[in-house]
C-alpha positions in Angstrom: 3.0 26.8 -44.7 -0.6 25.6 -44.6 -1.3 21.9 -43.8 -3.8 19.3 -45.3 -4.5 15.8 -43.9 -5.0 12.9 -45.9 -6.7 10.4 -43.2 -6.5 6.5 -44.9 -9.5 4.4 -44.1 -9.5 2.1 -47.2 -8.1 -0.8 -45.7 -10.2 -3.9 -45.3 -8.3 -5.1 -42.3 -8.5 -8.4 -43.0 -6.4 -9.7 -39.8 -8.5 -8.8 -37.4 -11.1 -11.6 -38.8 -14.0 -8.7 -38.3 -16.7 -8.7 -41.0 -16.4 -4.6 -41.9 -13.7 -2.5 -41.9 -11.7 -2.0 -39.3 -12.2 1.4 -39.0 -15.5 1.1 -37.7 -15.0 -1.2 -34.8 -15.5 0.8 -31.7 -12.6 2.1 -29.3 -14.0 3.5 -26.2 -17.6 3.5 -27.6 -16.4 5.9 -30.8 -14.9 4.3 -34.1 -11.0 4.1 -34.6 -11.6 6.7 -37.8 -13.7 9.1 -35.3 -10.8 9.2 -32.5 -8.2 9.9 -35.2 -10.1 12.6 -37.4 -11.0 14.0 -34.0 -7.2 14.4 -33.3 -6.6 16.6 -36.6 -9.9 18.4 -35.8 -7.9 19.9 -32.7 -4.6 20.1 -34.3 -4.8 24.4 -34.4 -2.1 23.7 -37.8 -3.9 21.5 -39.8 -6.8 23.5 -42.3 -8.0 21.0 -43.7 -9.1 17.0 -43.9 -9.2 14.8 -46.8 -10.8 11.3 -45.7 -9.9 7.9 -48.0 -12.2 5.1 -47.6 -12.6 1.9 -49.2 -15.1 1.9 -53.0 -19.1 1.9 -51.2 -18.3 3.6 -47.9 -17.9 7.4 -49.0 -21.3 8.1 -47.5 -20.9 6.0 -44.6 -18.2 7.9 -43.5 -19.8 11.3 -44.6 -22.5 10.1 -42.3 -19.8 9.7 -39.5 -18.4 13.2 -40.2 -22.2 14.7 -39.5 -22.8 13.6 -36.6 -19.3 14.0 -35.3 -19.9 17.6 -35.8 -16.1 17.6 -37.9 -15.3 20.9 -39.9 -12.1 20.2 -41.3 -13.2 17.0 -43.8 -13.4 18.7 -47.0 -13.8 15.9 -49.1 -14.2 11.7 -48.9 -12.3 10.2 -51.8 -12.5 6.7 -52.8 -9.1 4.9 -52.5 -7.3 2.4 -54.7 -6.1 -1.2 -54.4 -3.3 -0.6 -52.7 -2.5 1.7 -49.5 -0.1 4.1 -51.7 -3.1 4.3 -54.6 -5.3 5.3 -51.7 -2.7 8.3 -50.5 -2.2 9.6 -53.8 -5.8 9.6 -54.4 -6.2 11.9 -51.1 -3.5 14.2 -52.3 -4.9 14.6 -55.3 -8.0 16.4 -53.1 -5.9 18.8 -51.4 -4.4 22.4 -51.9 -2.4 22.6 -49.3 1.2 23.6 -49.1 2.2 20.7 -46.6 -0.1 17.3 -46.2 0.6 14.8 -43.0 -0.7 11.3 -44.0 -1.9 9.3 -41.2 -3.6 5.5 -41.4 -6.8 6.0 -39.4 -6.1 3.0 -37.5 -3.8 4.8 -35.1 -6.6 6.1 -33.6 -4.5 7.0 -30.5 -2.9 9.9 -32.2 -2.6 13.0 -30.4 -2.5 17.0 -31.9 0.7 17.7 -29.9 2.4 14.5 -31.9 0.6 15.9 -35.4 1.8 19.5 -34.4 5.4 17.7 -34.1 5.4 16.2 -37.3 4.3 19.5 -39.2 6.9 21.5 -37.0 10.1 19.3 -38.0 8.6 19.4 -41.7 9.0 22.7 -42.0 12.2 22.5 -40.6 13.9 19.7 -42.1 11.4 19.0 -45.4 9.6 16.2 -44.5 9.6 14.3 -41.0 7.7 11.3 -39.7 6.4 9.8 -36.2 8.5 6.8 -34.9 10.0 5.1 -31.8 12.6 3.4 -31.0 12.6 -0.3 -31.3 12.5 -2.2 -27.9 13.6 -5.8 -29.3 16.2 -6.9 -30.5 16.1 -7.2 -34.4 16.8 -10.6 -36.9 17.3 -10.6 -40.4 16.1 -13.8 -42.3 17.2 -15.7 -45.1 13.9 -16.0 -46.1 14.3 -19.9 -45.8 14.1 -19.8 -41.3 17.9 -18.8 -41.1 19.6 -15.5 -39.2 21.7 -13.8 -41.4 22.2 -10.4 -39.5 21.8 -8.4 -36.6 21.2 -5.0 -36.9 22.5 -2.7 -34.5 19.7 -1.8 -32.1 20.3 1.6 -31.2 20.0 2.5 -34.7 16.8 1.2 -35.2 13.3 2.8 -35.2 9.6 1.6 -35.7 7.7 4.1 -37.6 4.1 5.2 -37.4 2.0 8.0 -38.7 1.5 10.6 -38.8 4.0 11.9 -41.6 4.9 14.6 -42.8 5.8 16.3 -46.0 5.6 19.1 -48.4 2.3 18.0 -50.7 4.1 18.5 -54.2 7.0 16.9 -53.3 5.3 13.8 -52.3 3.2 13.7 -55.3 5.8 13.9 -57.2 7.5 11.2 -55.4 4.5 8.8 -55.9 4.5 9.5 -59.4 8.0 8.4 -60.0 7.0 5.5 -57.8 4.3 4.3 -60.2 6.4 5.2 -63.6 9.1 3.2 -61.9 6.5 0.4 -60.8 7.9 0.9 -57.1 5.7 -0.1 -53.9 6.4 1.1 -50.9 5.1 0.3 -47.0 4.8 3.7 -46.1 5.1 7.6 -47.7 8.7 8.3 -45.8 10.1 5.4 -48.1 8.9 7.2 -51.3 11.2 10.1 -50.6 14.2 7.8 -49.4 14.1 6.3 -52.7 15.0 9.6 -54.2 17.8 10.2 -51.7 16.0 12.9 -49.5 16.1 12.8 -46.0 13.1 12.3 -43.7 13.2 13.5 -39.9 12.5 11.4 -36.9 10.1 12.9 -34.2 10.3 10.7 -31.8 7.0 9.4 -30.8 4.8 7.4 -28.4 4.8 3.5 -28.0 0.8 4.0 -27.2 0.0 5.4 -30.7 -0.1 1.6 -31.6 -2.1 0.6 -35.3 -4.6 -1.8 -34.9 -4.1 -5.0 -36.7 -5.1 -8.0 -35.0 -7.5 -8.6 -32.8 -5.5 -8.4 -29.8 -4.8 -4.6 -30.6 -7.9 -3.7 -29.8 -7.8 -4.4 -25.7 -4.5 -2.8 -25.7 -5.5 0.2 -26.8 -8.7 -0.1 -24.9 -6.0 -0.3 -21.8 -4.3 2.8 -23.4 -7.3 4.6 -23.9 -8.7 4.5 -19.9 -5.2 5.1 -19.0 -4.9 8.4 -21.2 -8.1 9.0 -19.3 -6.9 8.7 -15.5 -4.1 11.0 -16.5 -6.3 14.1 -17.9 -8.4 13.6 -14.9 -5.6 14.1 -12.4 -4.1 16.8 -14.5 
């Protein structure tokens, strides 16, 4: 199989109280969308890069690409409203046999977890980066009552990227919007049509920036990645 990247950057990131997109906001003195593109850029089994980004910003980030000196953008597509309009909208841009969606504010990413993903795709279909969760888990009412709780050692937190064969997840996003179906993430879109989606088991540092407290962690995360490679 050859794989395509569809790299979301439409999100206005409105919990981190910044004024532009989150995407922009520096990790390390480069943007969170430059660290993650750069992580596809050295993924040897990805081809190709399809970037989302919010209605206004396509040159913005085509500016980014320049300078970065990135080879494997092909195109910058406007997204939708919505997270799962933006995806379909990048898949749409692609010719790839397999696609990996990843949200480019897990700008942590590394190619050996990308190269993961796309390995247990073409193993088991589809597959998608996760860890296990740490705490233990409450499930609400919804009116401030616990009703449940889940059995831990079952439980995982998912992430990007994911991982999945490009027609199939169109297809899958079409019967979501005939079906007027929303989903959090791409995985869920194929759960909902009974298929199976592999866990690769990933790294609690690949952590999405959200607030702005995530920002200093992964600041933390990033110098620490750094002492590491240096001893190595």
């Amino acid at each position: 199989m050859n794989w395509g990247a569809v790299v979301v950057a439409a999100g206005r990131g409105t919990r981190m109280g910044a004024a532009d997109n989150k995407v922009y906001l520096k990790l390390g003195g480069r943007s969170l969308l430059a660290r993650s593109l750069e992580a596809f850029e050295r993924c040897a089994a990805v081809d190709s890069v399809v970037v989302v980004v919010s209605e206004g910003e396509r040159e913005r980030a085509a500016e980014l690409v320049r300078e970065e000196g990135f080879t494997k953008v092909v195109t910058i597509v406007p997204g939708g409203a919505e997270r799962q309009m933006s995806v379909f909208e990048g898949l749409g841009a692609l010719t790839t046999d397999g696609v990996l969606v990843h949200d480019a504010a897990r700008p942590l990413v590394t190619s050996a977890q990308i190269e993961a993903c796309i390995r247990a795709a073409e193993t088991h279909g589809s597959s998608a980066l996760a860890v296990r969760v740490k705490d233990t888990i409450k499930v609400s009412d919804g009116k401030g009552s616990i009703v449940e709780t889940p059995e831990r050692s079952l439980l995982w937190s998912v992430q990007t990227p994911q991982a999945f064969s490009r027609l199939e997840l169109i297809a899958a996003h079409r019967q979501a919007k005939e079906e007027g179906a929303a989903a959090t993430d791409d995985a869920m879109l194929l759960e909902r049509l009974g298929r199976k989606v592999a866990i690769v088991e990933g790294d609690y540092a690949n952590i999405k920036i959200t607030t702005p407290e995530d920002l200093p962690i992964a600041e933390l995360l990033l110098a620490r990645r750094g002492e590491k490679e240096s001893a190595s």
